[in-house]
C-alpha positions as CSV (number, residue, x, y, z in Angstrom):
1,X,40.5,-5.8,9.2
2,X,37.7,-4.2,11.3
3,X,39.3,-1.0,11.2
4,X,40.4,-0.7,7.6
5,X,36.6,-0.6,7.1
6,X,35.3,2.6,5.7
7,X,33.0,4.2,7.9
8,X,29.5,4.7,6.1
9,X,29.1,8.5,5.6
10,X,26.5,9.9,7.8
11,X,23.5,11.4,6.3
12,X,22.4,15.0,6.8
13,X,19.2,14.6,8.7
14,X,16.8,16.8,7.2
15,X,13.3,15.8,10.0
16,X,13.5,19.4,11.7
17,X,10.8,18.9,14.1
18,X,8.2,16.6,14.8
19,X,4.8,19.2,15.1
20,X,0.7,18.3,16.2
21,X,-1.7,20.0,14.1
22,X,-5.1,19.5,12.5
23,X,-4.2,18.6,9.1
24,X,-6.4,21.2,7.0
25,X,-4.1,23.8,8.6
26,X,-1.3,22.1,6.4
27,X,-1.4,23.1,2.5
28,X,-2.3,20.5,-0.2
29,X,0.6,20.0,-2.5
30,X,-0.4,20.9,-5.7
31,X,2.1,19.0,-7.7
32,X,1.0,15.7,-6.0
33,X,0.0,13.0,-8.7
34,X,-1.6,10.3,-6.4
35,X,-5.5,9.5,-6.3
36,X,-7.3,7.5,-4.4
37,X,-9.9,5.1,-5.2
38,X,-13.1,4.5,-2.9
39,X,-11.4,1.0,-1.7
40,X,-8.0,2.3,-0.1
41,X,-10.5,5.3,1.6
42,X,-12.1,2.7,3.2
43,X,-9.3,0.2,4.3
44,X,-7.7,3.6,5.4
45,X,-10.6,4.3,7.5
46,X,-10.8,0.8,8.9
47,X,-7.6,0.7,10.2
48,X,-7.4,4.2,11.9
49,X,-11.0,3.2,13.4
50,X,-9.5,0.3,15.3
51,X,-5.6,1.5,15.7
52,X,-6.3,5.2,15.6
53,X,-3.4,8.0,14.5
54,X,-0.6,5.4,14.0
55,X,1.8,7.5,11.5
56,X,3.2,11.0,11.0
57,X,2.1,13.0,7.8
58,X,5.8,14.7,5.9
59,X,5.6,18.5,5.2
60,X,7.9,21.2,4.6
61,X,7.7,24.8,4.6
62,X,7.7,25.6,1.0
63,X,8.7,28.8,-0.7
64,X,6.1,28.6,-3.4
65,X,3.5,28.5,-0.7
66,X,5.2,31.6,1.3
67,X,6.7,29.4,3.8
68,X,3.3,27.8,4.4
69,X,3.5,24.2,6.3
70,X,2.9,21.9,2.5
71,X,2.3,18.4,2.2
72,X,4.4,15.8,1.1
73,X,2.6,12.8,1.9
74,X,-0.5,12.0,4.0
75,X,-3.2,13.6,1.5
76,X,-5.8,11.1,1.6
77,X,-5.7,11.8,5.7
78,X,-5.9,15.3,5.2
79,X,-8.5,15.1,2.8
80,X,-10.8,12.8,4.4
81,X,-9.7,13.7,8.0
82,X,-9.1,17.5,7.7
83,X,-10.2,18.2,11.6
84,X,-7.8,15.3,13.4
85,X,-4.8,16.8,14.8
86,X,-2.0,14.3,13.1
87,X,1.8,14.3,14.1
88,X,3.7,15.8,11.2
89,X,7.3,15.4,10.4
90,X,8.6,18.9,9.4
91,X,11.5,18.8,6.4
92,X,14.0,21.5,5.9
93,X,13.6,20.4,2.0
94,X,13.8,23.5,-0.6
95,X,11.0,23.5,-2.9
96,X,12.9,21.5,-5.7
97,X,14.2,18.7,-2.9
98,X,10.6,18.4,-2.1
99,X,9.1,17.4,-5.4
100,X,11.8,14.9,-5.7
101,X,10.8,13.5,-2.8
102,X,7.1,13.6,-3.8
103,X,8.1,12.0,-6.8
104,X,10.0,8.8,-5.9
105,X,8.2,8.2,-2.4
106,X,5.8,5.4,-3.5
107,X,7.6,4.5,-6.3
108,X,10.4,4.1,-4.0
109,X,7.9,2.1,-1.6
110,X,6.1,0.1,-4.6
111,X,9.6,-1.8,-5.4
112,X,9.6,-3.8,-2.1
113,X,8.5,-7.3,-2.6
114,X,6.1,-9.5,-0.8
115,X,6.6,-12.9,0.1
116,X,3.7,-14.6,-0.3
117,X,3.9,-17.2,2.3
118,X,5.6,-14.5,5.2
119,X,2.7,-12.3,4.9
120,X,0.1,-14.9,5.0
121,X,1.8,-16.5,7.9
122,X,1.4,-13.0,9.8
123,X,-2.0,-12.4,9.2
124,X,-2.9,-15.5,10.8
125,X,-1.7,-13.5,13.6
126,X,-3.9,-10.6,13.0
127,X,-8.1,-10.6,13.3
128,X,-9.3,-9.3,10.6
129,X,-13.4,-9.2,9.5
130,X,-14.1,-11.4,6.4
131,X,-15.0,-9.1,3.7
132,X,-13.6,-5.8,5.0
133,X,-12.0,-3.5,2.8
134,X,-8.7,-4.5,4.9
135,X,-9.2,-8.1,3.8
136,X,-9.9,-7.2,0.3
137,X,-6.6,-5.2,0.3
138,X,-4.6,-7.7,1.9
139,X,-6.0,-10.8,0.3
140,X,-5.2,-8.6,-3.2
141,X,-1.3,-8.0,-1.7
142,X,-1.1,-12.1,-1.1
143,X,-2.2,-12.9,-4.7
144,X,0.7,-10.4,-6.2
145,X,3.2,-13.5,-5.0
146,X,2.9,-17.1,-5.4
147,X,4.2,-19.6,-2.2
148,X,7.9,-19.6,-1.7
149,X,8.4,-16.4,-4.2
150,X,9.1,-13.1,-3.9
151,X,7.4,-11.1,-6.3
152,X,7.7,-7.5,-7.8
153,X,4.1,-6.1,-7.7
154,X,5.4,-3.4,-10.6
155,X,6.7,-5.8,-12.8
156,X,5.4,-9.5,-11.7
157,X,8.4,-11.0,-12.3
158,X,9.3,-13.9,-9.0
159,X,12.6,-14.7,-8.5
160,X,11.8,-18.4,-9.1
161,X,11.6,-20.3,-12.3
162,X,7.4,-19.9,-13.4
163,X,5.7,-22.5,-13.6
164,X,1.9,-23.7,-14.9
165,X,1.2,-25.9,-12.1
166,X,-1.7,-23.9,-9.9
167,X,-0.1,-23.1,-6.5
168,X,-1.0,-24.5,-3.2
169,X,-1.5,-20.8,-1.8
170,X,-4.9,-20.3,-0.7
171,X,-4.8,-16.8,-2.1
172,X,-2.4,-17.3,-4.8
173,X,-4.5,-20.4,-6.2
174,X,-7.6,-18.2,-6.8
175,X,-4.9,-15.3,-8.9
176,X,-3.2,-18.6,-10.8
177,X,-6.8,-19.8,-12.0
178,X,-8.0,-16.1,-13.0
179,X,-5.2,-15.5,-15.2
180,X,-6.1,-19.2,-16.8
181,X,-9.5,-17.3,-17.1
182,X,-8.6,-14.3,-18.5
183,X,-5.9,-11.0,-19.0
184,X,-5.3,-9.4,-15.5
185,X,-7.1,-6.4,-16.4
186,X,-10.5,-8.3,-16.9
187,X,-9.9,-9.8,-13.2
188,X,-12.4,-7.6,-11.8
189,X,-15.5,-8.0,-14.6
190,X,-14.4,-11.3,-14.0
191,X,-15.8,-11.4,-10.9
192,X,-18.6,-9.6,-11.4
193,X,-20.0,-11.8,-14.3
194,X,-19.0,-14.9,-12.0
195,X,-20.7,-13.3,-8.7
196,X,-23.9,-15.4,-7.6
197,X,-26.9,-12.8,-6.6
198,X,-26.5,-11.0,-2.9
199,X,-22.5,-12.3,-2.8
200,X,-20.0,-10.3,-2.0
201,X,-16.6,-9.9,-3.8
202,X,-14.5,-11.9,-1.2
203,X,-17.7,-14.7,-0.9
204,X,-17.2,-15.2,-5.2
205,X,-13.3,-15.5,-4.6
206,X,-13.7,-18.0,-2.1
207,X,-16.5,-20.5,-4.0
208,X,-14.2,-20.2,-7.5
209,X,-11.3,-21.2,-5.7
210,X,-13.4,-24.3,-3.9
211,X,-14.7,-25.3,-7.6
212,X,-11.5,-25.3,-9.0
213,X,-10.1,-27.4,-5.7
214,X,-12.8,-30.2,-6.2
């Protein structure tokens, strides 16, 4: 039975070298479509403040830049981190290769889905500062999937049957009574025009969701 199997084709590996250089030696990819808004800058700069360099950067040497070392993904380091020296994983991609890889990266990466109840359960294990911008981020990750679900955060669709009942989710209750509130788009003015004076984002979170539990 065992060896009727098919064995699984191996895969041209296309990581050429793994290099150390400061990153505004590498060229910005000009085709790159991501931005970055003030809040992922800052949980970026969080977490390489307390873990330090913890992930390679991709490049390839691309034709269009005269075989200049070009990014693929790691711009918001390079941009806001141009003097660090980062570890860089060097692709023998063509110039066509690489754009597809550009392309579907996060995409790729955005159509894993979160359980809900797994991720809160590991930051229990982790210490992280109430009201950091690595909070913020995480506690907006928990809200994408409701206890016991696992959610697409493109789509929003859960793999269980929906329900109206509010969950039990300290996270996920605060997300089920917004949306009772209002359209997900308004979640953030919703917040503001809710915020008592001098309170933070996370502190207004925290007293709806205690009003709504009493």
């Amino acid at each position: 039975m065992a060896a009727s199997r098919k064995k699984a084709k191996a895969q041209r590996d296309r990581v050429v070298e793994l290099v150390r250089v400061r990153a505004d030696e590498i060229v910005e990819n000009d085709r790159n479509y991501r931005s970055h808004p003030a809040e992922q800058r800052e949980a970026l700069a969080e977490l390489i403040g307390r873990l330090g360099v913890a992930s390679a950067l991709l490049a390839y040497k691309s034709e269009r830049n005269n075989g200049k070392l070009t990014l693929i993904d790691g711009h918001l380091r390079r941009a806001d981190r141009g003097t660090q020296v980062w570890p860089v994983l060097v692709l023998d991609l063509d110039d066509e290769e690489a754009d597809l890889l550009l392309a579907t990266h996060d995409p790729l990466t955005m159509m894993a889905r979160t359980n809900g109840d797994a991720l809160e359960a590991l930051l229990e294990r982790c210490q992280l500062e109430q009201g950091s911008a690595t909070a913020r981020m995480l506690d907006a990750a928990i809200m994408g999937a409701a206890p016991g679900t696992i959610s697409n955060p493109i789509s929003g669709e859960n793999e269980n049957n929906a329900t109206d009942d509010p969950p039990t989710g300290i996270h996920t209750r605060v997300l089920w009574v917004t949306l009772h509130e209002a359209e997900a788009n308004e979640f953030e003015q919703l917040l503001v025009d809710k915020a008592e004076p001098g309170e933070t984002r996370s502190d207004t979170v925290r007293r709806r969701l205690q009003e709504h539990a009493a």
